[in-house]
C-alpha positions as CSV (number, residue, x, y, z in Angstrom):
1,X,16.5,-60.2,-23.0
2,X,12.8,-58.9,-23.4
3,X,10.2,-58.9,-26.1
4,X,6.7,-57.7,-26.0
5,X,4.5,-61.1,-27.2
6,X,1.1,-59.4,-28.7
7,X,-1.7,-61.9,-31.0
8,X,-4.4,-59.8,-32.7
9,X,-7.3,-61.0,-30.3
10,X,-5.9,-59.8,-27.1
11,X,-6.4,-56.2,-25.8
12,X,-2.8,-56.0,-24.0
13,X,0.2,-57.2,-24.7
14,X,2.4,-59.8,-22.6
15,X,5.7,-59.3,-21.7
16,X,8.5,-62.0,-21.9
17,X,11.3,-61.4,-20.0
18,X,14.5,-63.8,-19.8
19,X,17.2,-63.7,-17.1
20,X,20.5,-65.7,-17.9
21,X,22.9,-66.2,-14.8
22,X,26.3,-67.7,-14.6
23,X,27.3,-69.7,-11.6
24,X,30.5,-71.6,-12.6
25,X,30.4,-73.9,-15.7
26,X,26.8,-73.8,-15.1
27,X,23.9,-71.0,-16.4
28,X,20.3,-70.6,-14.6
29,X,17.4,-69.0,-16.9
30,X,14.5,-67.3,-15.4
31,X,11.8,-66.6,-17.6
32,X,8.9,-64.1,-16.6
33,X,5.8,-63.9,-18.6
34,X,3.4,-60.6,-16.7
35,X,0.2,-59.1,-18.1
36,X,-2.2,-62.1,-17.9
37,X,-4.6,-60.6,-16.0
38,X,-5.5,-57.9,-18.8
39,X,-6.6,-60.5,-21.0
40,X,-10.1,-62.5,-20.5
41,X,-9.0,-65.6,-20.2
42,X,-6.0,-65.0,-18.9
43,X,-5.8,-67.7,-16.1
44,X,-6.3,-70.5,-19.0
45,X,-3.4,-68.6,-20.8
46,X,-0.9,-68.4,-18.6
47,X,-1.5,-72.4,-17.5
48,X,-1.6,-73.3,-21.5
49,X,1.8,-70.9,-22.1
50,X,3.8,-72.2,-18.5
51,X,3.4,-75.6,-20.0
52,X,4.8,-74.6,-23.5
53,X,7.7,-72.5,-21.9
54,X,8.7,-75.4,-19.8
55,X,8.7,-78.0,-22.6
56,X,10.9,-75.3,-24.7
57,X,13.2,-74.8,-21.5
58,X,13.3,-78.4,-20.8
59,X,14.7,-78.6,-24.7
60,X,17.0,-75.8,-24.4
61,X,18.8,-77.7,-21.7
62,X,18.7,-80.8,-23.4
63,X,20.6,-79.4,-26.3
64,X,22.7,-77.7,-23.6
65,X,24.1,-80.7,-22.5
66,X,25.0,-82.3,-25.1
């Protein structure tokens, strides 16, 4: 699954890209975020939005598990 994330203020779009894989009773998601570095502060982005994504992620899988 793919989306195309775009806020008014930035001049390029990012891309969001998930990857679900089944191994056994168990599922591994890859998540890809690319075109940081077409945004000015792009570096301060991408640290601010890996920390969201991994406190989502790190719900997902405790809802998972449940």
């Amino acid at each position: 699954m793919a989306f195309v994330w775009q806020q008014p203020e930035w001049p390029s779009p990012l891309t969001v890209r998930f990857d679900i894989r089944s191994d056994g009773e168990r599922s591994t998601v890859t998540l890809t975020e690319r075109g940081f570095g077409q945004l000015v502060d792009g570096d301060g982005l991408r640290a601010a939005h890996e920390e969201g994504w991994n406190s989502h992620l790190a719900n997902l899988l405790r809802a998972a598990s449940r």
